[in-house]
N, C-alpha and C positions, 0 to 999 in steps of 0.2 A: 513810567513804570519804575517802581524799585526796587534797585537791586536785591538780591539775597545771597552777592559772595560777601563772605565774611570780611570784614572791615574794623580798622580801628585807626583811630586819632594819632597823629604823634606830636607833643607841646613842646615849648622853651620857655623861657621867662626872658624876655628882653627890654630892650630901654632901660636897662637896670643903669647904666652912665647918671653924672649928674653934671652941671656946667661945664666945662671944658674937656672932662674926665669922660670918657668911654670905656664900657666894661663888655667885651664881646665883640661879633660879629654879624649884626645886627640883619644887615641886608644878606648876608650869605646865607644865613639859619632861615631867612624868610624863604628863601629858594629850598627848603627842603623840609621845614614842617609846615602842619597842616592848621595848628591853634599856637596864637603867640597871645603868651599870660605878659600884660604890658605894663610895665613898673607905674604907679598913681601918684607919683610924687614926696611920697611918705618918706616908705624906707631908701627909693632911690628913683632917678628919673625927676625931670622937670619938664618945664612948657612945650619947651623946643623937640627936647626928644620924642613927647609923650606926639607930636605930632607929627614929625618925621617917621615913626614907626608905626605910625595907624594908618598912614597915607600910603607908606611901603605895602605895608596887610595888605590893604584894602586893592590896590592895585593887582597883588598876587592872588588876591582869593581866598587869604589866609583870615581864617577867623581870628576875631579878637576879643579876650578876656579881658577883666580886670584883674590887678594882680594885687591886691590890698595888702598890706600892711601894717604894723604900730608905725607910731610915729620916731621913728629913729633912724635920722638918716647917719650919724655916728654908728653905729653897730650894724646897720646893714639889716634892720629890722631882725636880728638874728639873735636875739635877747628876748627874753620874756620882760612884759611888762603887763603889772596885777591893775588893770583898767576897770571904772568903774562898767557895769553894761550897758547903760545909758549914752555912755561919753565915746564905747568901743564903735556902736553902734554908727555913732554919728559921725566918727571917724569912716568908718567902713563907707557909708551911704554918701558921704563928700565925695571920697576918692572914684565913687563907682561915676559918679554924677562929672568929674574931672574928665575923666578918659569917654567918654559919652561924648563934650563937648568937642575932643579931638576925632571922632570917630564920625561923627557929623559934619566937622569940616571936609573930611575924607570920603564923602558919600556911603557910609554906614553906619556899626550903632552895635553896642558893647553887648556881647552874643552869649556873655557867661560869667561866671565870677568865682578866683580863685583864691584864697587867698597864699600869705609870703611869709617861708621862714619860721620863726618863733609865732605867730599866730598859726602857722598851718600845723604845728606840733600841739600848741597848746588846745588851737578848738576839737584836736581830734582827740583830746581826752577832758577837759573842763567844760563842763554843761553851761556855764555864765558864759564864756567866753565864743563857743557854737553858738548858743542862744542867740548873742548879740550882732553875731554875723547873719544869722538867718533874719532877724530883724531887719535886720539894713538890709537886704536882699527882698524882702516883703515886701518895705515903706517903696523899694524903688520900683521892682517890677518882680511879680513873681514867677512869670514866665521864665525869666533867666536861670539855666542851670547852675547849680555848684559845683564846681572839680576838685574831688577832696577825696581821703583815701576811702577806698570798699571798709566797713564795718566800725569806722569812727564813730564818736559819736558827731559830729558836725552830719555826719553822713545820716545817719539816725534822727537827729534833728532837724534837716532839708525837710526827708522824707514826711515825717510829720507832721510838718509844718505843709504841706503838702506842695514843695518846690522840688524839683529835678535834682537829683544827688545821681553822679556821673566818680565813678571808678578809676582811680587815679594812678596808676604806678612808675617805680623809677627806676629806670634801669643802672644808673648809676649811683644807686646807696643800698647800702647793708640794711637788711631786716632784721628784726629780733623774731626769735621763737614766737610772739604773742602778737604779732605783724606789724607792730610802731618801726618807725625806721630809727635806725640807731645813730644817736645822737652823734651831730659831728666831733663832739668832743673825744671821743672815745674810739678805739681800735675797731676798722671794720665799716666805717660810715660811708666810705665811699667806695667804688669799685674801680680800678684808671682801666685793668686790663680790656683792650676793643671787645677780642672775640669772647669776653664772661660779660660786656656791658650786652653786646648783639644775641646772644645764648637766653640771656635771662629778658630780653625786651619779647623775645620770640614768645619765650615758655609762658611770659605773663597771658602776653595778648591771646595766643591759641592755646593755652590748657588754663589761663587762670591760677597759678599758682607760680608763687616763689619759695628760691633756696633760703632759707635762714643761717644766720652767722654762725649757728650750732651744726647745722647741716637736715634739721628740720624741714619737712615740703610745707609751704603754708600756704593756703587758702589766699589767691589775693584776684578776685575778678575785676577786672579792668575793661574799661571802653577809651583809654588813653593812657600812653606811655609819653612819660616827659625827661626829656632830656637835658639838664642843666648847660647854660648857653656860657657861663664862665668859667666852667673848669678849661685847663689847656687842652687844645685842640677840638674844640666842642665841636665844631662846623663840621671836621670830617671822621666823629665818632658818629653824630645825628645823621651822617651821609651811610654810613657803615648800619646804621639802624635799622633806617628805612631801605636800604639794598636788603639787609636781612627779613622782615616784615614780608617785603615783596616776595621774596624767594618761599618764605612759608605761605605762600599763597591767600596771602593778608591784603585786600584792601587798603591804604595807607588815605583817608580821608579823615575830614570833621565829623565829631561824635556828634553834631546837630543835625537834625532833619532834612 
């Protein structure tokens, strides 16, 4: 039977490390969210990781995404880069096809696909560059949802295209009045304080809307709130999240079937 209490997802991005380098808390974050977006090797992450953190999943029950990126492991894929769409495409549909192969070692199999950084900024307004993600999402499987913001266009373009577009919010970054999140570079990108990151994870998941950097209420429907797994103290802000979620009488589950 299924349920009907209200329910929502809470993400991280993990395996973000790359050889010897570890960024995060990898197995901690697994004990306490529900979807881990798993670094493809691109922007960050390698063999070892990308397997050690499917195998973690997999073990907890935690769904696993792809977490695609440009090719930049210098910038942290946190750079725009003007890709032809053909070439984005193909990048994109590797990396999904990479963590597939780790997920399979680990007795499962990549449940969604998100993408990282400067791609998840750029496809939610460049129609070439959504295009070419949904593309690779197509050629792979089109079953697999996208986790990408409510009213993007990448979000627009899933839908379209006729793949799963899944409502993405964060509790730890500033919105603008127009709901783009505001760029790290600028005043207001990120939020450190717990009880404003736990207030606004709440507001998202059970009313659908957030505060804007103006003090604007915006529209932001969501079926998963994600949590950045590298800021300091992620492990027990994501703890602090999900205690909140719970307490508003939120389901804390995968936004999958």
């Amino acid at each position: 039977m299924t349920s009907t209490e209200p329910s929502i997802d809470l993400n991280a991005d993990l395996g973000e490390g790359f050889g010897a380098w570890r960024l995060g808390d990898d197995e901690a974050l697994l004990d306490v969210v529900t979807s881990a977006n798993v670094a493809c090797g691109f922007h960050a992450g390698d063999p070892s990781t990308m397997h050690r953190v499917c195998r973690a999943a997999a073990a907890r029950g935690v769904a696993i995404g792809a977490q695609v990126g440009y090719r930049d492991l210098a910038g942290f894929g946190r750079r725009r880069i003007d890709y032809e769409p053909g070439e984005l495409r193909d990048d994109v549909l590797y990396q999904i096809g990479a963590l597939e192969a780790f997920c399979r070692a680990a007795g499962d199999r990549v449940r969604y696909v998100k993408p990282h950084g400067a791609l998840y900024n750029t496809a939610a307004t460049d129609p070439a560059q959504a295009g070419a993600v949904v593309a690779a999402v197509l050629a792979y499987d089109p079953r697999l949802p996208v986790l990408c913001q409510p009213g993007s266009v990448l979000f627009e373009r899933a839908v379209a295209a006729g793949l799963t577009a899944v409502g993405e919010g964060f509790a730890d970054r500033g919105y603008r009045p127009d709901g783009r999140l505001v760029p790290r570079s600028q005043p207001g990108a990120l939020v450190h304080e717990p009880a404003a990151v736990v207030e606004r994870a709440t507001r998202m998941a059970a009313g659908g809307e957030v505060v804007a950097t103006d003090g604007q209420v915006v529209a932001c429907p969501v079926r998963s709130i994600c949590v950045h797994g590298d800021t300091p103290g992620a492990v027990e802000l994501a703890r602090a999240v999900r205690a909140g979620l719970e307490a508003a009488a939120l389901r804390v589950r995968p936004f999958l079937p």
